[in-house]
C-alpha positions as protocol buffer text, in pm:
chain_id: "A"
residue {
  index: 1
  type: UNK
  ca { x: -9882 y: -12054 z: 4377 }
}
residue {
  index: 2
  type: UNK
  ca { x: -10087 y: -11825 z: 4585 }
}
residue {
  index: 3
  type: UNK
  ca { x: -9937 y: -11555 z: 4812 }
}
residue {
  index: 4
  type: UNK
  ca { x: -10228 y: -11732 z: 5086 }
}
residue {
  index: 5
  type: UNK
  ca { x: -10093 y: -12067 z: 4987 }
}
residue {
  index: 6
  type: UNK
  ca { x: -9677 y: -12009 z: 5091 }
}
residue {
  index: 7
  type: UNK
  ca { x: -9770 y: -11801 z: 5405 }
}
residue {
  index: 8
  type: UNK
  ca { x: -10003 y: -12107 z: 5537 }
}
residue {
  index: 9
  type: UNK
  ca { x: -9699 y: -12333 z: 5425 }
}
residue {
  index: 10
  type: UNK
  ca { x: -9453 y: -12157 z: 5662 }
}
residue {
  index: 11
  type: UNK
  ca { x: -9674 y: -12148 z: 5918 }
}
residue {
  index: 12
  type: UNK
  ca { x: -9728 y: -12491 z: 5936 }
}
residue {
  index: 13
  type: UNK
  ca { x: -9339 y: -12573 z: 5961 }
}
residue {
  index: 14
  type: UNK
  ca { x: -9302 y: -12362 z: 6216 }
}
residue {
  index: 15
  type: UNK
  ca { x: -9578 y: -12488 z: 6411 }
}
residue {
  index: 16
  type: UNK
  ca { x: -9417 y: -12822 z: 6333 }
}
residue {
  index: 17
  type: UNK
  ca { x: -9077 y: -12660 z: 6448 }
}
residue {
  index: 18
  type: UNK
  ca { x: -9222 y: -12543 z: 6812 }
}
residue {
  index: 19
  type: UNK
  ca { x: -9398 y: -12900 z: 6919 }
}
residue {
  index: 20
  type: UNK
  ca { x: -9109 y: -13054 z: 6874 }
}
residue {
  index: 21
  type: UNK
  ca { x: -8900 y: -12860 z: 7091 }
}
residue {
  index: 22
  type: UNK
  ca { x: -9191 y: -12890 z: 7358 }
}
residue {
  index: 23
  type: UNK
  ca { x: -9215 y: -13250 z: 7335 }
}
residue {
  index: 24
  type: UNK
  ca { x: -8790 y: -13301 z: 7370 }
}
residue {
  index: 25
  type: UNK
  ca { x: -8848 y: -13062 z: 7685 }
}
residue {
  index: 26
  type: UNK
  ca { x: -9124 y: -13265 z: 7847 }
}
residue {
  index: 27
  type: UNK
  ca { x: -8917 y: -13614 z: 7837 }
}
residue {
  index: 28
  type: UNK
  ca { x: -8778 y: -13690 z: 8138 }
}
residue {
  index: 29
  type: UNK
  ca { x: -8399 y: -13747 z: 8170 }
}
residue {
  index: 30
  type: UNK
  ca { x: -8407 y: -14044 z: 8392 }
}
residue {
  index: 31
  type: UNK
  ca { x: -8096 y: -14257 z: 8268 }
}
residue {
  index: 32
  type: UNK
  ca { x: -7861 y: -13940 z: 8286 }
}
residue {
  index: 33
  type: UNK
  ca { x: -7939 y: -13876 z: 8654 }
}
residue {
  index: 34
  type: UNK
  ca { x: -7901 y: -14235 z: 8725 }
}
residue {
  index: 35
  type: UNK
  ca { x: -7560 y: -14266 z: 8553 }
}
residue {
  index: 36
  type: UNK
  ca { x: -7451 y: -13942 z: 8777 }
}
residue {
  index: 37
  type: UNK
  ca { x: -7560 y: -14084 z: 9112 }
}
residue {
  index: 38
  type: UNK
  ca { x: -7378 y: -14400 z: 9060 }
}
residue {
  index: 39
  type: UNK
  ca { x: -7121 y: -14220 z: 8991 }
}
residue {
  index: 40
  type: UNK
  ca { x: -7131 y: -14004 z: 9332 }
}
residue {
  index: 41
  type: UNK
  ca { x: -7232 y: -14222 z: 9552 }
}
residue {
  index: 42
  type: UNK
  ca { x: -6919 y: -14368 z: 9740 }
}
residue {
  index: 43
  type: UNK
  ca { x: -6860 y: -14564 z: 10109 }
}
residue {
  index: 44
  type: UNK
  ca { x: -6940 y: -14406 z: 10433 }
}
residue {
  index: 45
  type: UNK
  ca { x: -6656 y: -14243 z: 10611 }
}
residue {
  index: 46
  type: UNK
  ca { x: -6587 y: -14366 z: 10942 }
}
residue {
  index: 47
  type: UNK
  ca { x: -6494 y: -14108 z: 11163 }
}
residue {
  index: 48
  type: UNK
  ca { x: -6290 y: -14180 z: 11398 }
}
residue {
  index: 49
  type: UNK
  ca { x: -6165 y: -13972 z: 11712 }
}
residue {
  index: 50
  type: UNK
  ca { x: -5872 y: -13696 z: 11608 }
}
residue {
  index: 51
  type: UNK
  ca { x: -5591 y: -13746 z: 11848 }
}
residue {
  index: 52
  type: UNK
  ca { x: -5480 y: -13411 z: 12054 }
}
residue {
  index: 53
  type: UNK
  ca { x: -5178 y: -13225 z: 11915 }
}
residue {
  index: 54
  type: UNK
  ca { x: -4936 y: -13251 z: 12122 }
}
residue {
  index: 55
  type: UNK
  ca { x: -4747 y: -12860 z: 12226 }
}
residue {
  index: 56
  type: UNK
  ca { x: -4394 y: -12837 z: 12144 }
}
residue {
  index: 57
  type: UNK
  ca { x: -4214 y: -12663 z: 12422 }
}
residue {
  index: 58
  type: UNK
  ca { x: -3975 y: -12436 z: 12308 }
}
residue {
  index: 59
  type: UNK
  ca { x: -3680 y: -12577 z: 12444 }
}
residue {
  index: 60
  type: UNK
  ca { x: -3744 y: -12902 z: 12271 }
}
residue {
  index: 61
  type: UNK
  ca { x: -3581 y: -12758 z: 11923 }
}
residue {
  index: 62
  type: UNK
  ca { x: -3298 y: -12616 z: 12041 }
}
residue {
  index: 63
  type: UNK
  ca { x: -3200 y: -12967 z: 12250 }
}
residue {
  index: 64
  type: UNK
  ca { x: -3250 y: -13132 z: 11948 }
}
residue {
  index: 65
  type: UNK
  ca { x: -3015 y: -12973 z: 11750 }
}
residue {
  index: 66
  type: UNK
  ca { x: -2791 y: -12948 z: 11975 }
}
residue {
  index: 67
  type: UNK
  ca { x: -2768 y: -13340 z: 11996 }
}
residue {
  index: 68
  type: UNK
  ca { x: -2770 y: -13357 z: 11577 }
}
residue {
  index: 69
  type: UNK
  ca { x: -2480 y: -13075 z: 11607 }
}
residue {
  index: 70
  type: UNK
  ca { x: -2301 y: -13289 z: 11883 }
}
residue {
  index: 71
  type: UNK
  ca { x: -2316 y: -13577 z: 11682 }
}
residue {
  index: 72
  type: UNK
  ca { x: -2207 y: -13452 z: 11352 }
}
residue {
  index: 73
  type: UNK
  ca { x: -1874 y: -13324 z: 11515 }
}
residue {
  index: 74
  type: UNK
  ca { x: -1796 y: -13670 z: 11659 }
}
residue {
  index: 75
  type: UNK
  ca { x: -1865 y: -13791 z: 11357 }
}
residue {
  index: 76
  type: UNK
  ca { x: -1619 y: -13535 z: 11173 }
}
residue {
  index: 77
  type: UNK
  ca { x: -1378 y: -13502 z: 11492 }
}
residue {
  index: 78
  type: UNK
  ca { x: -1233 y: -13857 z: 11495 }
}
residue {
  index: 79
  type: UNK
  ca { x: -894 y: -13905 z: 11682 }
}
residue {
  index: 80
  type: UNK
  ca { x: -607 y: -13990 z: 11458 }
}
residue {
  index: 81
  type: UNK
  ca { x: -340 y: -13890 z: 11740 }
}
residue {
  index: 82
  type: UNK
  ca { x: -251 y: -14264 z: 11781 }
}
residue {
  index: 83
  type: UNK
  ca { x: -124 y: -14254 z: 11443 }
}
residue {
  index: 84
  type: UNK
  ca { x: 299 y: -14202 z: 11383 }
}
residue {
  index: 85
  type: UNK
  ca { x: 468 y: -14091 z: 11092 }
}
residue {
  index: 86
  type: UNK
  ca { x: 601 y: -14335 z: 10941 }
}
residue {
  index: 87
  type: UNK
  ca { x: 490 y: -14545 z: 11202 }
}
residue {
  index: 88
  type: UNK
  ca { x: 776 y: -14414 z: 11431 }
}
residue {
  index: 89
  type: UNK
  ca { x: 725 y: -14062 z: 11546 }
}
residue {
  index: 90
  type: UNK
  ca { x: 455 y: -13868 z: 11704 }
}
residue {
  index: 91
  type: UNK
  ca { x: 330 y: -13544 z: 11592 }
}
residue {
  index: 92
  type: UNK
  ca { x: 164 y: -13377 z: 11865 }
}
residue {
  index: 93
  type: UNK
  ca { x: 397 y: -13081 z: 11947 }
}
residue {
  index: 94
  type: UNK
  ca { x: 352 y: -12738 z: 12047 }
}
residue {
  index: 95
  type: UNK
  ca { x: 508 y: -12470 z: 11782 }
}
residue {
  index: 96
  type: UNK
  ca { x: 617 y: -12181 z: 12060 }
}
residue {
  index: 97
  type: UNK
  ca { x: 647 y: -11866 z: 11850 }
}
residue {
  index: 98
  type: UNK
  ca { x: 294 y: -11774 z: 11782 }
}
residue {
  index: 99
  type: UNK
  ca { x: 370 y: -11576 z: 11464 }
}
residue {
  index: 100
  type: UNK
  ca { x: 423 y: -11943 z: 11305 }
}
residue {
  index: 101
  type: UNK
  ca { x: 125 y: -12173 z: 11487 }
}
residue {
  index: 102
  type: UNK
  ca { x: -84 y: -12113 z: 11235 }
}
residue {
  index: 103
  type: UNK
  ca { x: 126 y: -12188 z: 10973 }
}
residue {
  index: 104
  type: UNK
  ca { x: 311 y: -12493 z: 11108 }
}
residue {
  index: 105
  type: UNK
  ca { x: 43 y: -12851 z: 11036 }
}
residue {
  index: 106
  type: UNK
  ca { x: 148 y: -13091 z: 11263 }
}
residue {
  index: 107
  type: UNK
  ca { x: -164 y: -13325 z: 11181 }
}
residue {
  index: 108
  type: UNK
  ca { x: -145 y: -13686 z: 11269 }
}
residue {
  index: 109
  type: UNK
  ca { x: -1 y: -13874 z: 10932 }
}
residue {
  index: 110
  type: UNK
  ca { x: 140 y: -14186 z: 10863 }
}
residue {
  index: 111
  type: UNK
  ca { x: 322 y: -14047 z: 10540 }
}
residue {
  index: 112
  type: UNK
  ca { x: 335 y: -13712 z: 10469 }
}
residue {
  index: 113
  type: UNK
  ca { x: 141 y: -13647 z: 10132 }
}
residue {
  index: 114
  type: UNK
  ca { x: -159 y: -13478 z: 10028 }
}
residue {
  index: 115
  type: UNK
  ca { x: -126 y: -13560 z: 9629 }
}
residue {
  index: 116
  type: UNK
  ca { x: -245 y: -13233 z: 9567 }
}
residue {
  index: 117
  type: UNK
  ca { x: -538 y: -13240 z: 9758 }
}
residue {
  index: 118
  type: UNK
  ca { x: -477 y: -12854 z: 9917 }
}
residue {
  index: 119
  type: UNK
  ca { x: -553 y: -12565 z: 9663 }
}
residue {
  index: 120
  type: UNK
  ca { x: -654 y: -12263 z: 9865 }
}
residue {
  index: 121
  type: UNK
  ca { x: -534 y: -11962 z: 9865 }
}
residue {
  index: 122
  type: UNK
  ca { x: -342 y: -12081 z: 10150 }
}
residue {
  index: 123
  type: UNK
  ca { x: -286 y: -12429 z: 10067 }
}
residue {
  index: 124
  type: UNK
  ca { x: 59 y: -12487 z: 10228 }
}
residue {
  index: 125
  type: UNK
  ca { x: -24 y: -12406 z: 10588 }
}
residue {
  index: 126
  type: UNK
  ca { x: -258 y: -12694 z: 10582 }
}
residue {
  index: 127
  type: UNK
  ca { x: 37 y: -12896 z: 10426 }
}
residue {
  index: 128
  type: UNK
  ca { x: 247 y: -13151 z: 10681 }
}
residue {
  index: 129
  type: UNK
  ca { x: 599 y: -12948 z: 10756 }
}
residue {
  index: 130
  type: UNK
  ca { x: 772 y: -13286 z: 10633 }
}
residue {
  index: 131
  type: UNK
  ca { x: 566 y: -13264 z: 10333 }
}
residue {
  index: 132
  type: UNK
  ca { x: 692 y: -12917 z: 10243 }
}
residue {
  index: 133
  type: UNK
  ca { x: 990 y: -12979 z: 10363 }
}
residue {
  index: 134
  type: UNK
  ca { x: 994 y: -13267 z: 10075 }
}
residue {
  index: 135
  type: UNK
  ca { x: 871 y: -13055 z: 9829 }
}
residue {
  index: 136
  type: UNK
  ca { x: 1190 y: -12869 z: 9854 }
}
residue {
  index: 137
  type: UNK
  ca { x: 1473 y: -13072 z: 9812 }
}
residue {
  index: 138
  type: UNK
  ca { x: 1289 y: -13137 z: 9408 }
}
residue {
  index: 139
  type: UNK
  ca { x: 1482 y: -12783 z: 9333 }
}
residue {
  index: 140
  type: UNK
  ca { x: 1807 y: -12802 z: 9587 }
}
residue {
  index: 141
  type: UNK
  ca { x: 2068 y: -12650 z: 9333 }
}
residue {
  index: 142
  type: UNK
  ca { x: 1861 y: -12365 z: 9232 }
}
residue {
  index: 143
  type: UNK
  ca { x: 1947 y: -12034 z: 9402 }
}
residue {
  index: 144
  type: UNK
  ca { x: 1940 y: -11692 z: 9328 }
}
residue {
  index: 145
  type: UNK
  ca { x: 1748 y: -11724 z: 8996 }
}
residue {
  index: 146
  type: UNK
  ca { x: 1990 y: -11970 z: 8833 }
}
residue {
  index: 147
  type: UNK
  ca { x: 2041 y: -12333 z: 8883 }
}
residue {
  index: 148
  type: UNK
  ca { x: 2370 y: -12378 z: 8997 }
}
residue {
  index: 149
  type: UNK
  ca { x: 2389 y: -12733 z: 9077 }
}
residue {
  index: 150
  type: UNK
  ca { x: 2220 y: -13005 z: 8902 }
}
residue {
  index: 151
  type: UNK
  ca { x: 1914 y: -13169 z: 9135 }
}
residue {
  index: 152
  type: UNK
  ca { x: 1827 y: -13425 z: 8905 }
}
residue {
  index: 153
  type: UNK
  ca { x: 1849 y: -13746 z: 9138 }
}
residue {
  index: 154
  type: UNK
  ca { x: 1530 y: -13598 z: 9295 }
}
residue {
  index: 155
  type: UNK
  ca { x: 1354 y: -13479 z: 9051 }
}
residue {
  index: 156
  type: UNK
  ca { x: 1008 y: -13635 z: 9036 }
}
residue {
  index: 157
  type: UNK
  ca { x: 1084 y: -13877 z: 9241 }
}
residue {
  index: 158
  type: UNK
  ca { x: 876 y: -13831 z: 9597 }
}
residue {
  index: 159
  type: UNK
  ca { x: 984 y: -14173 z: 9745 }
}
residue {
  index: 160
  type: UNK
  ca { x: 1367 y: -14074 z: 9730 }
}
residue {
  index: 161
  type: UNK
  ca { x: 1342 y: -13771 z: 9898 }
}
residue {
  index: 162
  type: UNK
  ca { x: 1078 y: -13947 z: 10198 }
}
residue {
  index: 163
  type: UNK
  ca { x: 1334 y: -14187 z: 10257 }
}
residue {
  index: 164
  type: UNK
  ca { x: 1597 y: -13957 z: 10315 }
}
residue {
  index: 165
  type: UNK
  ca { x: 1392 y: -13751 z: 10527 }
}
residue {
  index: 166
  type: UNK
  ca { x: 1290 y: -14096 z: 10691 }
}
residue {
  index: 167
  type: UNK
  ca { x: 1699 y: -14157 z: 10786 }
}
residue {
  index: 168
  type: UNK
  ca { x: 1768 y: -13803 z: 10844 }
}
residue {
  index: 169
  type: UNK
  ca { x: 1476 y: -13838 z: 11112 }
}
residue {
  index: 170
  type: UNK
  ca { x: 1628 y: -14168 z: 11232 }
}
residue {
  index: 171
  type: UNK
  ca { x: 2006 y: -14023 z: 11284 }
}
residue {
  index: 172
  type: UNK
  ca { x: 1895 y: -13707 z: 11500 }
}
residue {
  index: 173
  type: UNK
  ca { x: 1684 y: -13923 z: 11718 }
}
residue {
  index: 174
  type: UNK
  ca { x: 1992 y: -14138 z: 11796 }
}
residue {
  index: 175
  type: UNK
  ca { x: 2185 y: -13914 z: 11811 }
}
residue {
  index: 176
  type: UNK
  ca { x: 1972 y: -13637 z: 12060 }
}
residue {
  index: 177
  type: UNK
  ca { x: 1760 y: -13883 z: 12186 }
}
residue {
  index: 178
  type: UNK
  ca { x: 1468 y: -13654 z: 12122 }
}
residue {
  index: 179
  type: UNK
  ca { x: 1141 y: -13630 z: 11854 }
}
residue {
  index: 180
  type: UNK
  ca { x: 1302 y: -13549 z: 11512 }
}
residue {
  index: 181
  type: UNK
  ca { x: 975 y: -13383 z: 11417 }
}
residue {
  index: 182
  type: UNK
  ca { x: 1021 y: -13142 z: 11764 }
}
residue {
  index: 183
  type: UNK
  ca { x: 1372 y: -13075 z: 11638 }
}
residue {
  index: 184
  type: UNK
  ca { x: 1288 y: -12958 z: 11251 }
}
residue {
  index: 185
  type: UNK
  ca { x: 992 y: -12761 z: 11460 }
}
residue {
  index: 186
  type: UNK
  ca { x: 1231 y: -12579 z: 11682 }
}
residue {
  index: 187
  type: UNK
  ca { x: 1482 y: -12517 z: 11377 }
}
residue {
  index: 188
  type: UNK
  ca { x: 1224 y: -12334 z: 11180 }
}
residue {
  index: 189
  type: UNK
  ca { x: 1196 y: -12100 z: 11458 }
}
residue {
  index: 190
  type: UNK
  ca { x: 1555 y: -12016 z: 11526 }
}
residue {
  index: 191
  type: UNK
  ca { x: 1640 y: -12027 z: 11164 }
}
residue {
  index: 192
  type: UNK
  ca { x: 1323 y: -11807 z: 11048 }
}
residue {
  index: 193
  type: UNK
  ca { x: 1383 y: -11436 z: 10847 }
}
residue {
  index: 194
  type: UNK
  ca { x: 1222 y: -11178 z: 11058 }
}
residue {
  index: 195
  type: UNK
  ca { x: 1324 y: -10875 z: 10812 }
}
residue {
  index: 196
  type: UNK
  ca { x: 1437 y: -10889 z: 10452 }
}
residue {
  index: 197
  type: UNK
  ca { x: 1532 y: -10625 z: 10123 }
}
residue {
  index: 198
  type: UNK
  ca { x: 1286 y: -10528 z: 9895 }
}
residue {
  index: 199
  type: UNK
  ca { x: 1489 y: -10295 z: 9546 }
}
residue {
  index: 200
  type: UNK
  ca { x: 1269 y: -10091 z: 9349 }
}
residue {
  index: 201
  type: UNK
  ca { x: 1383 y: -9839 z: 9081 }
}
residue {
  index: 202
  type: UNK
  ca { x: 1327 y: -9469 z: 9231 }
}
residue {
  index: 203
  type: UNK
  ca { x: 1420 y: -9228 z: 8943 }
}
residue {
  index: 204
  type: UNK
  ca { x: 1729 y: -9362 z: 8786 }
}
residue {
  index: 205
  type: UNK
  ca { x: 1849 y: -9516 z: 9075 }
}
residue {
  index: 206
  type: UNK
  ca { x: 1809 y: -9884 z: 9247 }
}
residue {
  index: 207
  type: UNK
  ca { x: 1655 y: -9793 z: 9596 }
}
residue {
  index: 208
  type: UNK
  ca { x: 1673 y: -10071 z: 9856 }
}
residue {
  index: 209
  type: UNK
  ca { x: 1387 y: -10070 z: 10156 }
}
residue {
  index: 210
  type: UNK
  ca { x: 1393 y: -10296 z: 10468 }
}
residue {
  index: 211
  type: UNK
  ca { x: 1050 y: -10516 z: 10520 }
}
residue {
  index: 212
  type: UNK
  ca { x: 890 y: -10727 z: 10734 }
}
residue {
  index: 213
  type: UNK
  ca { x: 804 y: -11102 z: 10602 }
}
residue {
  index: 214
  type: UNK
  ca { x: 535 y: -11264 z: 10631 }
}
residue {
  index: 215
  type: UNK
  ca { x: 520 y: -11548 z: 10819 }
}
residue {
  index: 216
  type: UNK
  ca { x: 431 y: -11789 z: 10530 }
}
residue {
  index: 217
  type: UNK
  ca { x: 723 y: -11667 z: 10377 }
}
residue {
  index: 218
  type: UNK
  ca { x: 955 y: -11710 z: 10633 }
}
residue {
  index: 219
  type: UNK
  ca { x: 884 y: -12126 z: 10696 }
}
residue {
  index: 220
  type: UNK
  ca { x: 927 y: -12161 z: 10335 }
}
residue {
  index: 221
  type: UNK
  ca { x: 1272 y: -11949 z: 10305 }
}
residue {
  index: 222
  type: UNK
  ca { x: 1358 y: -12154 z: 10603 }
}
residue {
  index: 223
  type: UNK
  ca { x: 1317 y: -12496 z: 10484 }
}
residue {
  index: 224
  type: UNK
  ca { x: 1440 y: -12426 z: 10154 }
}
residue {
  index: 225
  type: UNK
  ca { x: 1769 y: -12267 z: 10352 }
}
residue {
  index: 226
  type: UNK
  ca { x: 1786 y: -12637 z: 10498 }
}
residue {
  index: 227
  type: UNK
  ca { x: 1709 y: -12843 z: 10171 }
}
residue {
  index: 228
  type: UNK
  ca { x: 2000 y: -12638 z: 9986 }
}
residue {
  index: 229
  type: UNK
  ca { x: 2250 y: -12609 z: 10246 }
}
residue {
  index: 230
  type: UNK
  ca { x: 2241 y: -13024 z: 10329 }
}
residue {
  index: 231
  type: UNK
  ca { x: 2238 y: -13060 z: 9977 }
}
residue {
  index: 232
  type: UNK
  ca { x: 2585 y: -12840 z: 9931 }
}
residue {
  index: 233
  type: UNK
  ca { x: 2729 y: -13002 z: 10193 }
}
residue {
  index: 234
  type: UNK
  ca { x: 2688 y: -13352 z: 10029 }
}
residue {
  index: 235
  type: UNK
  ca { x: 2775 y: -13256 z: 9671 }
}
residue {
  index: 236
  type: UNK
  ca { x: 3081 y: -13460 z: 9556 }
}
residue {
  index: 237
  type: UNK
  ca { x: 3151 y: -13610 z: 9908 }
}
residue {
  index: 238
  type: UNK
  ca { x: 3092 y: -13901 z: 10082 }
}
residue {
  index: 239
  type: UNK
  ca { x: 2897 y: -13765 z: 10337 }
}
residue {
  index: 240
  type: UNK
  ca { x: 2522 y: -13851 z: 10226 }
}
residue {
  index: 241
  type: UNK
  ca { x: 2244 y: -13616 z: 10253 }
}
residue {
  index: 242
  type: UNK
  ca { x: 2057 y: -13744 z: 10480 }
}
residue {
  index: 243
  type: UNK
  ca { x: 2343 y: -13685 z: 10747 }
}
residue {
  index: 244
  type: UNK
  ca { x: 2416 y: -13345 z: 10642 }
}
residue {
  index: 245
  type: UNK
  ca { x: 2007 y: -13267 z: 10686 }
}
residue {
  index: 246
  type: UNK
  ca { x: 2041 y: -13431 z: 11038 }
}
residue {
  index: 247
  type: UNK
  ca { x: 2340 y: -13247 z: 11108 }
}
residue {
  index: 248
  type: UNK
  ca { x: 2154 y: -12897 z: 10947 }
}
residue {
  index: 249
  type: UNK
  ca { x: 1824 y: -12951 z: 11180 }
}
residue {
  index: 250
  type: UNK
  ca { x: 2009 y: -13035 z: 11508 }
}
residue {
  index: 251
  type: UNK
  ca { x: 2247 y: -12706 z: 11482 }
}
residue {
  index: 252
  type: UNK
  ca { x: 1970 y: -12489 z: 11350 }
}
residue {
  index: 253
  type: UNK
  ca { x: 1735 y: -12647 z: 11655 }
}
residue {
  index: 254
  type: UNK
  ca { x: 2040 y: -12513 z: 11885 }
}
residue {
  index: 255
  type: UNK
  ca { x: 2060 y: -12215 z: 11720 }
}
residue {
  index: 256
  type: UNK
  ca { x: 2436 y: -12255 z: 11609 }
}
residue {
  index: 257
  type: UNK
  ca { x: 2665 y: -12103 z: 11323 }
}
residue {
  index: 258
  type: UNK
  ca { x: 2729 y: -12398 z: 11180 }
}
residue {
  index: 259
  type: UNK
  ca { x: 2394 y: -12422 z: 11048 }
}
residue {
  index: 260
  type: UNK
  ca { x: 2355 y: -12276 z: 10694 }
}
residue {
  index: 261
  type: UNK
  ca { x: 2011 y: -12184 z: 10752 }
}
residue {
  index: 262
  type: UNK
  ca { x: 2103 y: -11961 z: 11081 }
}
residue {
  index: 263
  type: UNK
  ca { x: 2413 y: -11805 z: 10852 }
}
residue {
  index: 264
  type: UNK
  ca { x: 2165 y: -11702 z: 10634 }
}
residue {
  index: 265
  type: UNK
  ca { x: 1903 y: -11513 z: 10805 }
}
residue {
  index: 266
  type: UNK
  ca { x: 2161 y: -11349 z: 10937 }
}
residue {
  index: 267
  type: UNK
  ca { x: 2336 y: -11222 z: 10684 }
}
residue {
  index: 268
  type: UNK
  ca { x: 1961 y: -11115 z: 10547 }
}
residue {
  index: 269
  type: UNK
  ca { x: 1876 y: -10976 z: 10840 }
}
residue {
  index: 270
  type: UNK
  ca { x: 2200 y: -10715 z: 10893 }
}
residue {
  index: 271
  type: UNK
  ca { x: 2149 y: -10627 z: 10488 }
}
residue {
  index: 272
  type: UNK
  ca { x: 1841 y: -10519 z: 10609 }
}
residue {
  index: 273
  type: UNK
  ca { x: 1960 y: -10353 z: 10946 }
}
residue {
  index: 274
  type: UNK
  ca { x: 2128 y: -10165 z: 10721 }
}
residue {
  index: 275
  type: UNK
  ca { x: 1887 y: -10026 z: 10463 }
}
residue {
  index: 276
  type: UNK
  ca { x: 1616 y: -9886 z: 10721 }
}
C-alpha cells in the first residue's frame, strides 16, 4: 500500500468518528426529562394560617416547678405516724439531749428490721433504736475481748430476741404506766459515756489519755451496757430476761445505781477524770 492510500484511510474514520458524535448530540432527550418531571411533580401545599406563638411569661416556669416539686414530696413524704410498733406503741418522741437527735431513729415501724437495707457510712443512725438494741443481745456474754458467757440461745435467731424486747416493752408499761419506747429513749441519755480512756505506748511505757466519744459511740456502748447487764442478771436464775431488761431500762430512765448501765459510765467516766 501507498503512503497516499493509509493517510486517506484514517481520515475517513475519523471523519466517520466526528458525525457520529454530532448526530448523538443533536437527538433530543425527551423520555429522560419526562421520567424526571414525573418524578418532581408532587400535590399542592395548602397553606394554611400559622397560629401566633404564644409569650411565656417568666414566672410561668418557676410556678410550674414549683407544683412538680410540691408534688413529688407528697408523693415521697407519706405519713406513716399512725403506724405502732408492734402494733402497740407509738414512736413519735422527742430525744432531749441534742448531742444524740441525730443519732436516735425513732421512724414509724411496725417491726423493727431493716434486713440489711442501711450500708452507709453511717448506717446505724438511720437504724430503729429497738433494732440496734436487738442487734445486741446476738453477742451478750462477750466483754472485754473474750466471751465470757455463752450467748448461744440468741444467736441467729432475730425472732427470740424481738419477742423479748416485745415483753420487756409490755412489763415497763404496766408497770410505769408510760411509753416503753420513751423510757429506753430517756435511758440512753442518762446511761450515755461522755468521756472515756484511750492507752497508747509512749516510749516503753503504756500512756493512758482521757477523750471525748463520739456520740455514735456512746448509744452503742449504752445499749450494749443494757443487753449484757439484763443478760447477767438472768444467767442461771429464774428471773427471765426480759424482766431484768425491764427492770435495766426503768432504773437507767431514773437515773439510778441499780442500773448496770449507769454503774458503768461511771466507773468509765472517773478512770477518765483521772487520767486528764
Amino acid at each position: 500500500m501507498n503512503m497516499d492510500e493509509t493517510i486517506t484511510q484514517e481520515e475517513m474514520k475519523k471523519d466517520t468518528e466526528e458525525i457520529k458524535i454530532e448526530e448523538l448530540k443533536k437527538k433530543p432527550k425527551t423520555a429522560k426529562k419526562t421520567t424526571a418531571k414525573k418524578a418532581k411533580t408532587k400535590e399542592p401545599k395548602i397553606m394554611t394560617e400559622k397560629k401566633p406563638r404564644k409569650e411565656k411569661k417568666e414566672g410561668e416556669k418557676t410556678t410550674k416547678t414549683k407544683k412538680d416539686k410540691e408534688k413529688r414530696d407528697k408523693s415521697e413524704k407519706t405519713d406513716f405516724s399512725h403506724i405502732k410498733i408492734f402494733g402497740r406503741w407509738d414512736s413519735n418522741i422527742s430525744v432531749e439531749n441534742p448531742g444524740l437527735r441525730n443519732y436516735i431513729s425513732l421512724e414509724a415501724r411496725f417491726l423493727p428490721r431493716s434486713a440489711g437495707i442501711h450500708r452507709s457510712r453511717f448506717h446505724k443512725s438511720k437504724m430503729h433504736i429497738t433494732e440496734r438494741l436487738a442487734l445486741h443481745f446476738f453477742v451478750t456474754g462477750h466483754s472485754g475481748k473474750k466471751h465470757r458467757l455463752t450467748s448461744g440461745r440468741f444467736g441467729g435467731n432475730f425472732n427470740n430476741v424481738m419477742k423479748i424486747i416485745e415483753k420487756a416493752f409490755s412489763i415497763i408499761e404496766e408497770k410505769e404506766k408510760k411509753n416503753p419506747v420513751e423510757v429506753l429513749v430517756r435511758a440512753i441519755e442518762n446511761a450515755a459515756l461522755r468521756e472515756e480512756i484511750i492507752s497508747y505506748q509512749m516510749g516503753s511505757i503504756m500512756a493512758r489519755e482521757s477523750v471525748i466519744t463520739a456520740p455514735q459511740r456512746r448509744v452503742d456502748r449504752t445499749l450494749r451496757f443494757f443487753a449484757q447487764g439484763s443478760y447477767k442478771k438472768s444467767f442461771g436464775k429464774k428471773k427471765s430476761v426480759s424482766e431484768c431488761l425491764a427492770d435495766e431500762l426503768i432504773a437507767a430512765s431514773k437515773n439510778s445505781s441499780d442500773s448496770y448501765g449507769i454503774k458503768e459510765k461511771e466507773r468509765i467516766e472517773n478512770e477518765a477524770s483521772g487520767a486528764r
